[in-house]
TORKOL-4160 file (C-alpha; in steps of 0.2 Angstrom, whole numbers, padded with zeros to 4 digits, m for minus):
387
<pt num="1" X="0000" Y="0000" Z="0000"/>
<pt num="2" X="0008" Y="0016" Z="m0004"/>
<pt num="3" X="0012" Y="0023" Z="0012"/>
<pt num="4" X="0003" Y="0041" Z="0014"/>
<pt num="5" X="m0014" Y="0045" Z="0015"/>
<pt num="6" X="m0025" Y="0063" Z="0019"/>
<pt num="7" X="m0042" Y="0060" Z="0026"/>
<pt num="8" X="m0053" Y="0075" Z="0026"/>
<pt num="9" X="m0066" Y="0076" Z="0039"/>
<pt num="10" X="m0077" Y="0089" Z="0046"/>
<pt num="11" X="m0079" Y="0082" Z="0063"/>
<pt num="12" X="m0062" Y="0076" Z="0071"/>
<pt num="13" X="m0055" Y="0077" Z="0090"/>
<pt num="14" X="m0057" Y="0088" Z="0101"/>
<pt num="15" X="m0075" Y="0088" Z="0095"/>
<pt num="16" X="m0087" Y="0073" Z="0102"/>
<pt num="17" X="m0098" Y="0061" Z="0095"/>
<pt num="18" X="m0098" Y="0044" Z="0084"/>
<pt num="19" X="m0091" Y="0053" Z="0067"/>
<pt num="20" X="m0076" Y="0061" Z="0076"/>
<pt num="21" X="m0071" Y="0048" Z="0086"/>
<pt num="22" X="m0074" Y="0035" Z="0070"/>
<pt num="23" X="m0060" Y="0046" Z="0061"/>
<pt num="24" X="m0048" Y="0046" Z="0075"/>
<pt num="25" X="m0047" Y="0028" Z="0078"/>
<pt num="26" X="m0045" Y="0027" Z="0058"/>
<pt num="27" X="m0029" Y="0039" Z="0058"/>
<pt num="28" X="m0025" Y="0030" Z="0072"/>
<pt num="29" X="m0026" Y="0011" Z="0066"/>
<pt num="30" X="m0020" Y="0016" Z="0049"/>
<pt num="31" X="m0004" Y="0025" Z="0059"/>
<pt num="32" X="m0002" Y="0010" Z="0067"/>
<pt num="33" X="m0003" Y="m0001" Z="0050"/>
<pt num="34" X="0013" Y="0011" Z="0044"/>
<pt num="35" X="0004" Y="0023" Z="0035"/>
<pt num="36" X="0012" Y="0042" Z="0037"/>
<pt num="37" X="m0007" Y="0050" Z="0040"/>
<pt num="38" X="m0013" Y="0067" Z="0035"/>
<pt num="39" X="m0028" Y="0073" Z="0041"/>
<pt num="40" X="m0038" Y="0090" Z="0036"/>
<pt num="41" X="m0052" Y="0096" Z="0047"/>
<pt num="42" X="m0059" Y="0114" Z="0051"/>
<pt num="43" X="m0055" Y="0122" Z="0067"/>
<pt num="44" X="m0065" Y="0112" Z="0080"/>
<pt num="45" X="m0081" Y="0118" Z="0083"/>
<pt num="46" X="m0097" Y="0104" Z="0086"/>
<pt num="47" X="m0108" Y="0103" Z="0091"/>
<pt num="48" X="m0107" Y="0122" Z="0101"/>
<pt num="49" X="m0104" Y="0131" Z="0084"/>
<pt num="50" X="m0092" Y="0142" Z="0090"/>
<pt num="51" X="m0075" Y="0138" Z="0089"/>
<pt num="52" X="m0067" Y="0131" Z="0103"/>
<pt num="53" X="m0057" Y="0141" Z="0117"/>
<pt num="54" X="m0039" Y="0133" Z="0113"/>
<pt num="55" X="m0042" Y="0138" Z="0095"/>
<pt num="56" X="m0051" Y="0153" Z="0097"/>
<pt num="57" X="m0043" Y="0167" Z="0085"/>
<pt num="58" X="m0033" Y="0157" Z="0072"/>
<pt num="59" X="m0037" Y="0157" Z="0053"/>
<pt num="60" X="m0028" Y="0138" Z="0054"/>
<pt num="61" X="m0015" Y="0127" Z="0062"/>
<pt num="62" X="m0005" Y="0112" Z="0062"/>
<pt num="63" X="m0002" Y="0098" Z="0076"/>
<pt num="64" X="0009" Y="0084" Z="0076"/>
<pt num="65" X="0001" Y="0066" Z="0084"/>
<pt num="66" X="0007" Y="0050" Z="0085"/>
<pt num="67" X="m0001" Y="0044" Z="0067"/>
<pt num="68" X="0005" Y="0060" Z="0059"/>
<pt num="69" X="0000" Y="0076" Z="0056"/>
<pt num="70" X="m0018" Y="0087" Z="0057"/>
<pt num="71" X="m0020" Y="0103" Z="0049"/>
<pt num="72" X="m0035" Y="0114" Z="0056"/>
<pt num="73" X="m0040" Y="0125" Z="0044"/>
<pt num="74" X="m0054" Y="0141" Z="0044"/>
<pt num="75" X="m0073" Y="0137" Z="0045"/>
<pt num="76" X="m0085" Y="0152" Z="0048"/>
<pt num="77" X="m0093" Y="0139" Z="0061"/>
<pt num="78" X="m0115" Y="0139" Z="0066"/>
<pt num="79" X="m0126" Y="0124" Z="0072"/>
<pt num="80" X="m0141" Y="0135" Z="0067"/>
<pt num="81" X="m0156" Y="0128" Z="0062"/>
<pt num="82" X="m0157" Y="0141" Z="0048"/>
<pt num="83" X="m0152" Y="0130" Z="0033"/>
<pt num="84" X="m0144" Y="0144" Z="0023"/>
<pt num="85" X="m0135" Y="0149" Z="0037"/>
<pt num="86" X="m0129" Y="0132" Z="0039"/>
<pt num="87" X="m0125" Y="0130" Z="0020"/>
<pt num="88" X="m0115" Y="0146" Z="0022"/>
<pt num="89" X="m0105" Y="0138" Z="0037"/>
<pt num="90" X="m0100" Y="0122" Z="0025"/>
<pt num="91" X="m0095" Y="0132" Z="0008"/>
<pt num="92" X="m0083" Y="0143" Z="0021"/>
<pt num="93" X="m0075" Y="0126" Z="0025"/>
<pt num="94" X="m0075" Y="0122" Z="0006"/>
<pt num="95" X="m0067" Y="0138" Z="0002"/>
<pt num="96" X="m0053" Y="0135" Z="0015"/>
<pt num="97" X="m0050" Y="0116" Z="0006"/>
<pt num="98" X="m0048" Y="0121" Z="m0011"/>
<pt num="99" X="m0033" Y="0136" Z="m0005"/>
<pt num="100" X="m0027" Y="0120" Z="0005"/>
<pt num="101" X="m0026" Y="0109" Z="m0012"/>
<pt num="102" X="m0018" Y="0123" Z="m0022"/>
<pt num="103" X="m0006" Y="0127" Z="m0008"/>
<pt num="104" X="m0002" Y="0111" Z="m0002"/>
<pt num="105" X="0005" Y="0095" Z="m0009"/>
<pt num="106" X="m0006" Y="0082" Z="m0005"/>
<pt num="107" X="m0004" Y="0059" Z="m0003"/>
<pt num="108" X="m0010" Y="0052" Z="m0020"/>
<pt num="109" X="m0025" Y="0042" Z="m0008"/>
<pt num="110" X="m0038" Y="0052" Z="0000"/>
<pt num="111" X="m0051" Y="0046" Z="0014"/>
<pt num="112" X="m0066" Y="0057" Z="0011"/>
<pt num="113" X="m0079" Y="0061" Z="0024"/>
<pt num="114" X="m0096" Y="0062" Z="0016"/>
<pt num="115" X="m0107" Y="0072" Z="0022"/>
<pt num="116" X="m0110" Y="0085" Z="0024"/>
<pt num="117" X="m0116" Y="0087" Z="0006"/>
<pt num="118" X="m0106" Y="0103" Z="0000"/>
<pt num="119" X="m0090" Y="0098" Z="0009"/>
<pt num="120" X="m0090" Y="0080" Z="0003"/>
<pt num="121" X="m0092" Y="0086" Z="m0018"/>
<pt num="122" X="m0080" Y="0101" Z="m0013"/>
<pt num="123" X="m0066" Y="0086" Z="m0008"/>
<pt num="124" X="m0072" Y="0075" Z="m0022"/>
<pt num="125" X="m0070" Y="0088" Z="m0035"/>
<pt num="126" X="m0054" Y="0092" Z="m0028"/>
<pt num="127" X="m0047" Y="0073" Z="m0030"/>
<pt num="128" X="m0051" Y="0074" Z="m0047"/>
<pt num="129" X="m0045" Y="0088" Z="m0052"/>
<pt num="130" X="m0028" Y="0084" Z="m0044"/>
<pt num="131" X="m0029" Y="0066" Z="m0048"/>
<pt num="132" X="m0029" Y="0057" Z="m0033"/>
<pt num="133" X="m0037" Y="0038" Z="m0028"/>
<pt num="134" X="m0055" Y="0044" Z="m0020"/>
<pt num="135" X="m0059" Y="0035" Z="m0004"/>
<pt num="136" X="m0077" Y="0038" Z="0000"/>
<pt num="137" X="m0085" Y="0038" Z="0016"/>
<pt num="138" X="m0102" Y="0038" Z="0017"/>
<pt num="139" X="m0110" Y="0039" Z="0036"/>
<pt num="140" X="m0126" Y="0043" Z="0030"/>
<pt num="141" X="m0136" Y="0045" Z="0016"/>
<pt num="142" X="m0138" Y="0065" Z="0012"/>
<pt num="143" X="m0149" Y="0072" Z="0005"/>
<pt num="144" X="m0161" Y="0059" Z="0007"/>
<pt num="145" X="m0161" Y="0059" Z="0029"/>
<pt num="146" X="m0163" Y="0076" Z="0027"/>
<pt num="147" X="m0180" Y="0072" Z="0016"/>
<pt num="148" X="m0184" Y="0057" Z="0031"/>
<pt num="149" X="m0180" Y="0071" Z="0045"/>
<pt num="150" X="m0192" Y="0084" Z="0039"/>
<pt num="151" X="m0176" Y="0096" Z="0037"/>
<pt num="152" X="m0177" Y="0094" Z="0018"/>
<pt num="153" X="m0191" Y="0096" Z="0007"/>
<pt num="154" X="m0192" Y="0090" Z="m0013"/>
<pt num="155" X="m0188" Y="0105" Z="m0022"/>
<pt num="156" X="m0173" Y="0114" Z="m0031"/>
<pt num="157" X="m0163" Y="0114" Z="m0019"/>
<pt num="158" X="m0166" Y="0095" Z="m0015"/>
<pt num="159" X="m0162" Y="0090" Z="m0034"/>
<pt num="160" X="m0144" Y="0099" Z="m0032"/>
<pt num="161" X="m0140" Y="0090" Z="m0016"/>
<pt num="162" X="m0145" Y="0073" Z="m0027"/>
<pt num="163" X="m0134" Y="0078" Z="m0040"/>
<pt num="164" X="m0121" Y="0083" Z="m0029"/>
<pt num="165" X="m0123" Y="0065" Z="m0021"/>
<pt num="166" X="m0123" Y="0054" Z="m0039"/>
<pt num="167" X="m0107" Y="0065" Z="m0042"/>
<pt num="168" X="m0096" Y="0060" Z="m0026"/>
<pt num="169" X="m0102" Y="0040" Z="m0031"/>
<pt num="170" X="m0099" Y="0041" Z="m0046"/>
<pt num="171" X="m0083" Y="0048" Z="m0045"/>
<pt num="172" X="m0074" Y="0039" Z="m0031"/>
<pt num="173" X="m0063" Y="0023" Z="m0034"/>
<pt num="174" X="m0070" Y="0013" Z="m0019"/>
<pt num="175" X="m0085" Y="0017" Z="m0007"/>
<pt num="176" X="m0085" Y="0014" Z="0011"/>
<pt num="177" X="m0102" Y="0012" Z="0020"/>
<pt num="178" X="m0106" Y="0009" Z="0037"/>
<pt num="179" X="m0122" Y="0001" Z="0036"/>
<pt num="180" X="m0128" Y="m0013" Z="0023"/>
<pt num="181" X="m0144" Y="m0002" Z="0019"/>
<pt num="182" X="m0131" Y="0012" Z="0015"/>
<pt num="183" X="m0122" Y="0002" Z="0001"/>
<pt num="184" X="m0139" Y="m0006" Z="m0004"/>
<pt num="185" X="m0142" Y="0013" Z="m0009"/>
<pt num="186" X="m0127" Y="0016" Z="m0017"/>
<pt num="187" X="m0128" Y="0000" Z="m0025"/>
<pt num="188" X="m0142" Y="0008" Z="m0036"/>
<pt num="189" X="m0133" Y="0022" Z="m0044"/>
<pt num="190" X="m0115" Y="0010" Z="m0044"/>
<pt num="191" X="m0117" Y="m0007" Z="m0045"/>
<pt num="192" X="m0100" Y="m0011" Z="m0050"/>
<pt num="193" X="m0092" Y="0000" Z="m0038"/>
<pt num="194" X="m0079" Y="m0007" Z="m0027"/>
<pt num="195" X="m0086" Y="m0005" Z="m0008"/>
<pt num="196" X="m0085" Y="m0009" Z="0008"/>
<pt num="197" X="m0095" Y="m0012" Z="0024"/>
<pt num="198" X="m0086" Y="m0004" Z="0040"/>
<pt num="199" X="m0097" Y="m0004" Z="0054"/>
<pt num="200" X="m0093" Y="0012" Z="0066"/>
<pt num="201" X="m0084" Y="m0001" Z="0079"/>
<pt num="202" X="m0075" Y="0010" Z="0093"/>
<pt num="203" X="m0058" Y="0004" Z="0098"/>
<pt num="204" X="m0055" Y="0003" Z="0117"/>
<pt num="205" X="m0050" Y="m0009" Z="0128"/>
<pt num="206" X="m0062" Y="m0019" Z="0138"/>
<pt num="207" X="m0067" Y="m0020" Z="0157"/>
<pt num="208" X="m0074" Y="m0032" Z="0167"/>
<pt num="209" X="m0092" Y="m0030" Z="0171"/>
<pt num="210" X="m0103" Y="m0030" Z="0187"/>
<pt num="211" X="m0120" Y="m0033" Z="0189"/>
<pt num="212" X="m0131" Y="m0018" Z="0197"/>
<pt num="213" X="m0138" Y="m0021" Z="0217"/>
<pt num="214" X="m0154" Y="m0027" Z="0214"/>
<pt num="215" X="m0157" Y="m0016" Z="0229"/>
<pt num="216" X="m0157" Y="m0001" Z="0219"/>
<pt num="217" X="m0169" Y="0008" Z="0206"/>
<pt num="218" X="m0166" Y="0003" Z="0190"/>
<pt num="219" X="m0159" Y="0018" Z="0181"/>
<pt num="220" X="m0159" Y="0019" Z="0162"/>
<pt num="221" X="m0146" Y="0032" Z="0153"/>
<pt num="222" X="m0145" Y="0042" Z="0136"/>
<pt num="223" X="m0126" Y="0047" Z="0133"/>
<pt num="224" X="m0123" Y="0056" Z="0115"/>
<pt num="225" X="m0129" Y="0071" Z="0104"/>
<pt num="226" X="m0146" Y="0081" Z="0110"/>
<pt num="227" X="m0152" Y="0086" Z="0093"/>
<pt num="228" X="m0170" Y="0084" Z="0084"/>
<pt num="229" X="m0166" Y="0067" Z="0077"/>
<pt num="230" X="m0164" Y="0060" Z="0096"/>
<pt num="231" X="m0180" Y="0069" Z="0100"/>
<pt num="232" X="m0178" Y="0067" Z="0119"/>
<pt num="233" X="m0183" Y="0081" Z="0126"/>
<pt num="234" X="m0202" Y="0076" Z="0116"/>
<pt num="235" X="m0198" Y="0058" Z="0123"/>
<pt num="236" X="m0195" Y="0064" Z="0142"/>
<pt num="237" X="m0212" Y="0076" Z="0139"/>
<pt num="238" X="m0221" Y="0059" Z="0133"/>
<pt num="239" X="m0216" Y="0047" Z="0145"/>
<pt num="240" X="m0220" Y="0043" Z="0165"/>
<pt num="241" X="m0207" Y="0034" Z="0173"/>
<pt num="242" X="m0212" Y="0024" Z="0190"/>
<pt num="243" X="m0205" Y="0027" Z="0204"/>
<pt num="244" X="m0191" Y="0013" Z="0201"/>
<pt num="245" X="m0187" Y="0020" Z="0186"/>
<pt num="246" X="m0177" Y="0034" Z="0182"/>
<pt num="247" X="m0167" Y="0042" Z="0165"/>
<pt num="248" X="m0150" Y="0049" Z="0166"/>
<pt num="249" X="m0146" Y="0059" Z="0151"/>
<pt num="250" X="m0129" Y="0065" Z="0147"/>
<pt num="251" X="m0122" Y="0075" Z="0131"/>
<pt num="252" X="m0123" Y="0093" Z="0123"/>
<pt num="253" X="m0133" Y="0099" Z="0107"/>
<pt num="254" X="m0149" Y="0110" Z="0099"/>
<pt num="255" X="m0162" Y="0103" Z="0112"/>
<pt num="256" X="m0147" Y="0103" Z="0129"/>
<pt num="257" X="m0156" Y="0119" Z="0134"/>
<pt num="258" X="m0172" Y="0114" Z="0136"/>
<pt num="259" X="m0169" Y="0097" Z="0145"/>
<pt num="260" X="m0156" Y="0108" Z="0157"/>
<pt num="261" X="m0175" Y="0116" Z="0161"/>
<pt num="262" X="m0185" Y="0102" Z="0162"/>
<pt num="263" X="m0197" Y="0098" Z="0177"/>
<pt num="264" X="m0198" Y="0081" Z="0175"/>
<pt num="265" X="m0199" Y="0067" Z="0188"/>
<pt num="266" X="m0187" Y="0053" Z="0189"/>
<pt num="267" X="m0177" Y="0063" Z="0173"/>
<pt num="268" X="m0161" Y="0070" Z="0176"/>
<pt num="269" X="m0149" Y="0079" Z="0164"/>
<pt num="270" X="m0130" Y="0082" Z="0168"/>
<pt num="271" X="m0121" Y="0090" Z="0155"/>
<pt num="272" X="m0108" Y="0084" Z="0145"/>
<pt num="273" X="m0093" Y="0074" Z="0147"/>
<pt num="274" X="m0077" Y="0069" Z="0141"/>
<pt num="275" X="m0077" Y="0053" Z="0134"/>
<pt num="276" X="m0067" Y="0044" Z="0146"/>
<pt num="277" X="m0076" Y="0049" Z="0161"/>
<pt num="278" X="m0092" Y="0046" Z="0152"/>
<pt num="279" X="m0085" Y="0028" Z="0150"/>
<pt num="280" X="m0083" Y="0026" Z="0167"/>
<pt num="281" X="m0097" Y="0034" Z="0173"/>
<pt num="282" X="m0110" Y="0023" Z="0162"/>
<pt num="283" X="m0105" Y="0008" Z="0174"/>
<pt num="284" X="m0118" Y="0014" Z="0187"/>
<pt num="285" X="m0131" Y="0013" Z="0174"/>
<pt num="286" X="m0144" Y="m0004" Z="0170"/>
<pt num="287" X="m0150" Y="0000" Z="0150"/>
<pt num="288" X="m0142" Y="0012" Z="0139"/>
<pt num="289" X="m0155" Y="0021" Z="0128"/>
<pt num="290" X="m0155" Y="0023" Z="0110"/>
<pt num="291" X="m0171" Y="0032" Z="0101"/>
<pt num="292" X="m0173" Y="0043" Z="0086"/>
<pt num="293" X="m0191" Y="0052" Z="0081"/>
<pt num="294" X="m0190" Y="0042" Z="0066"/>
<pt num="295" X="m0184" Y="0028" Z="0057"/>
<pt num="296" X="m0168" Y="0036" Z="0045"/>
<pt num="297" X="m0164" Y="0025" Z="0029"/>
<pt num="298" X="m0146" Y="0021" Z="0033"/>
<pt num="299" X="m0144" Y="0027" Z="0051"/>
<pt num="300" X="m0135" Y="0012" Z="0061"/>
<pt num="301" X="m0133" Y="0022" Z="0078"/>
<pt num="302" X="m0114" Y="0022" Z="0083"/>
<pt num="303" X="m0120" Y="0018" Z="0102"/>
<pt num="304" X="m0127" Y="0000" Z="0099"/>
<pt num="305" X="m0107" Y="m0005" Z="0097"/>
<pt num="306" X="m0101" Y="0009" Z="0111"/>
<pt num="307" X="m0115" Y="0003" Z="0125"/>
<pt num="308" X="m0112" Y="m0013" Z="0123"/>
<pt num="309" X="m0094" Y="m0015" Z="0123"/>
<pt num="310" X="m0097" Y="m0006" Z="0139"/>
<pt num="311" X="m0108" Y="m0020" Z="0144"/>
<pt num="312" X="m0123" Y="m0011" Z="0145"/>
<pt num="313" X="m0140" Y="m0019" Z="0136"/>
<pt num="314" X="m0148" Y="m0008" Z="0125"/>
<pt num="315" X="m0166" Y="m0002" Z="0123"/>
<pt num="316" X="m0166" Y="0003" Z="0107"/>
<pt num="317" X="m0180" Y="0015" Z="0098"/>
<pt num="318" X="m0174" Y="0019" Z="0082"/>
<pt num="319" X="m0179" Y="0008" Z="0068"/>
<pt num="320" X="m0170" Y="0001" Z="0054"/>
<pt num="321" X="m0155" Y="m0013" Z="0052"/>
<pt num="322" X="m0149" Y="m0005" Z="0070"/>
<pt num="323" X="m0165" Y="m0016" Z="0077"/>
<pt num="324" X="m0161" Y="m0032" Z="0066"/>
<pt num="325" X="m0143" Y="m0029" Z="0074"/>
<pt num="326" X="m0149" Y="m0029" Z="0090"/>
<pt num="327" X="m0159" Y="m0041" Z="0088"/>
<pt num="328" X="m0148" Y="m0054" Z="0081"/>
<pt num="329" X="m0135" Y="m0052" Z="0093"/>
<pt num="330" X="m0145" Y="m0052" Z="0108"/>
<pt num="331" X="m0139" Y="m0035" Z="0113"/>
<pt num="332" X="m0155" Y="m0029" Z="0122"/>
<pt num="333" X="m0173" Y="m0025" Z="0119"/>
<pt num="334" X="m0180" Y="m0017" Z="0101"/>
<pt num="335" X="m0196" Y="m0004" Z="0103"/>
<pt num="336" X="m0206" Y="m0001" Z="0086"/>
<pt num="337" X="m0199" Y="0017" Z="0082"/>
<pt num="338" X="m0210" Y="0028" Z="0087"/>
<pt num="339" X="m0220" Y="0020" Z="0096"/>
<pt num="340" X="m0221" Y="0027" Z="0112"/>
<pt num="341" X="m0236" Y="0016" Z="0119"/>
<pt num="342" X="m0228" Y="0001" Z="0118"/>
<pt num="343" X="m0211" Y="0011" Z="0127"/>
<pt num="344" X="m0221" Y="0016" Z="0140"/>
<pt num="345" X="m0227" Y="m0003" Z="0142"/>
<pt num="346" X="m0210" Y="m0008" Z="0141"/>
<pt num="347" X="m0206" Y="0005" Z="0155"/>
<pt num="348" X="m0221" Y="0003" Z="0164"/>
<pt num="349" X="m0215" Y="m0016" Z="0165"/>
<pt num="350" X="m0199" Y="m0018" Z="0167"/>
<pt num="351" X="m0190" Y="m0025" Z="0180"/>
<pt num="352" X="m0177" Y="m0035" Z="0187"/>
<pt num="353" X="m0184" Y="m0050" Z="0178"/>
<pt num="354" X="m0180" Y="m0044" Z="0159"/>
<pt num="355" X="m0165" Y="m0036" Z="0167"/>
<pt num="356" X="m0157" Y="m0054" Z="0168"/>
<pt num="357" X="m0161" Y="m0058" Z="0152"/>
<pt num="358" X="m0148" Y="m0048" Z="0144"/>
<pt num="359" X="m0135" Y="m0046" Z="0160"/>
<pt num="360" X="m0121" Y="m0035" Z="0157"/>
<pt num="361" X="m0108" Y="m0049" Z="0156"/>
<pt num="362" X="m0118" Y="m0059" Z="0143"/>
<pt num="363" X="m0122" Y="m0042" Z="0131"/>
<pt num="364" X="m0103" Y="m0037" Z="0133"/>
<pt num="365" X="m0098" Y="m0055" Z="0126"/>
<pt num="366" X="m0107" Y="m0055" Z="0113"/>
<pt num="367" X="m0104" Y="m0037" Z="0107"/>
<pt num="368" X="m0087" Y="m0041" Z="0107"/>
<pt num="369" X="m0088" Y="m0058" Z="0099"/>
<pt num="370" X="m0099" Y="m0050" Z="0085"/>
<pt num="371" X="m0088" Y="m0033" Z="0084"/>
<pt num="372" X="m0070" Y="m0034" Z="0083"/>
<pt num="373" X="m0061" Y="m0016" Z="0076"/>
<pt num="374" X="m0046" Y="m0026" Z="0072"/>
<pt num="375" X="m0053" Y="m0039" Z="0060"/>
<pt num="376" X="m0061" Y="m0028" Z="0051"/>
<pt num="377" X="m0049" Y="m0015" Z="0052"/>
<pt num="378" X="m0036" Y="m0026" Z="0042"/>
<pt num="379" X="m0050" Y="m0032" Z="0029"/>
<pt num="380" X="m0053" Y="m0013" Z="0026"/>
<pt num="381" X="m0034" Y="m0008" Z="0023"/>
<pt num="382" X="m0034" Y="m0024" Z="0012"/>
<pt num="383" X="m0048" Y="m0017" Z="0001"/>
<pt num="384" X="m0039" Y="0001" Z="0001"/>
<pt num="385" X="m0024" Y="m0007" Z="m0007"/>
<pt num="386" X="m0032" Y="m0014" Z="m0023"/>
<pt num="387" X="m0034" Y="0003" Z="m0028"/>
């Protein structure tokens, strides 16, 4: 394998959350595979959309880390909801990658990132241009969860995103997905495209696992981005929780304001933390929580493999191939997305009982028998070659 690479991202640490943390332990493992490892990212800035302190003031900047070397560059940063404020934060980004291109010399393979939309086509028209091998990434199925979200609606602008999409397939040399509906999709418009299945598996080391006090209440947590696909704060407004029951949430985004307010009984909210702390923290918890207002074509939730590595059975309220995962591993309980009679039954009957049926010892084995970074880290860098 020739032995640079730039992957461009635009979420990477500092920031939080699945996509950062999924690119990290890709610089990371290819690092460790030999690989001298760029990485190009804006100046960090999610989910707060406002640059963070360390950074604050610079127009870019360059670290050195084990696997190699990031460079930081400008983004006018905004998680508004105002979708031509946000399209304006993603072209600024765009702008600052193509003065990277023509200013920097650049590895022959490049890792793309797709989405956002604007910043993915930006980085594909830019390996084109300067003929490099096009590594697609796609986490998520832009525009169409956008349509499935209600952020989107079928129009002009919708077409372009489409477009733009069909473009950055088209014109990549081997596409990574990281759910099998994902590739189905692509499949579609490319069906002799090389591709790959790479499932967002974290890479930390395992520890052992106790069982809670029966004593206790039995205490369910969310841990993760507050935004309107999670829906939480219309979950927590929905449901009663018994006196034995009570949910812990943790994490920052749009919606971190109005559950800090919330007068709820039996539902706490605590902020954000690192992720390490989190980790340890989550030990104290029964059922990790994983919900979104509706079933996204695509969406595999990062936190099925995070909980349960962690040990922690899942109660999962999202839909999709995230449920049939679930399910065929025996990672915890699956609620029809949606549904929030039959999660109020669940809640309303759960108990120490259907606690046992997925202890914490039993779901952490068979995430980690089902789940192995390494394994399917080498297949990957074995695909990557052939190109």
């Amino acid at each position: 394998m020739q032995k640079d690479i730039l992957l461009i991202t635009n979420y990477f640490p500092p920031e939080k959350g699945a996509a950062s943390n999924r690119m990290f332990s890709l610089a990371e493992g290819l690092g460790n595979a030999g690989l001298k490892v760029k990485v190009v990212c804006p100046l960090p800035n999610y989910p707060t959309g406002k640059i963070f302190k360390d950074y604050s003031g610079k127009i870019s900047c360059s670290e050195k880390y084990h696997f190699g070397k990031i460079t930081r560059l400008w983004i006018w940063p905004s998680n508004s909801n105002n979708k031509l404020v946000r399209l304006l934060s993603m072209v600024s980004f765009s702008i600052s990658l193509i003065m990277f291109f023509i200013f920097t010399k650049t590895p022959k393979k490049i890792f793309i990132q797709y989405s956002p939309v604007f910043v993915g086509f930006t980085a594909v028209c830019l390996g084109r241009l300067f003929s490099k091998k096009i590594i697609l990434n796609v986490s998520d199925l832009w525009p169409l969860a956008g349509l499935e979200m209600g952020i989107l609606k079928k129009g002009w602008y919708y077409s372009l995103l489409l477009k733009m999409e069909r473009y950055c397939y088209r014109n990549s040399d081997i596409i990574v997905g990281q759910s099998e509906e994902i590739l189905e999709h692509i499949s579609i418009f490319e069906n002799e495209k090389p591709s790959f299945l790479y499932r967002n598996i974290p890479n930390f080391s395992i520890t052992e696992v106790s069982e809670s006090d029966s004593s206790q209440e039995l205490k369910i947590v969310y841990a993760g981005l507050l935004g309107m696909a999670q829906g939480l704060f219309q979950i927590c407004q929905q449901l009663k929780f018994p006196k034995n029951i009570s949910l812990h949430i943790y994490g920052a985004g749009p919606e971190a304001e109005k559950l800090n307010t919330l007068q709820k009984e039996n539902v706490f909210f605590y902020g954000e933390l690192d992720r390490d702390t989190l980790h340890k923290v989550l030990q104290q918890y029964d059922v990790a929580f994983i919900p979104l207002v509706k079933r996204i074509y695509g969406s595999v939730p990062s936190k099925i493999f995070e909980y349960t590595r962690l040990g922690l059975p899942v109660l999962y309220f999202a839909g999709g191939e995230g449920g049939d995962i679930v399910d065929k591993e025996e990672l915890g309980w699956v609620i029809p997305v949606n549904n929030f009679e039959a999660l109020q039954n669940f809640i309303n009957t759960f108990s120490e009982n259907k606690l046992k049926h997925y202890s914490k010892e039993k779901v952490q084995k068979n995430s980690v028998s089902a789940f192995d970074f390494n394994k399917q880290f080498e297949a990957f860098t074995a695909s990557i070659e052939r190109i």
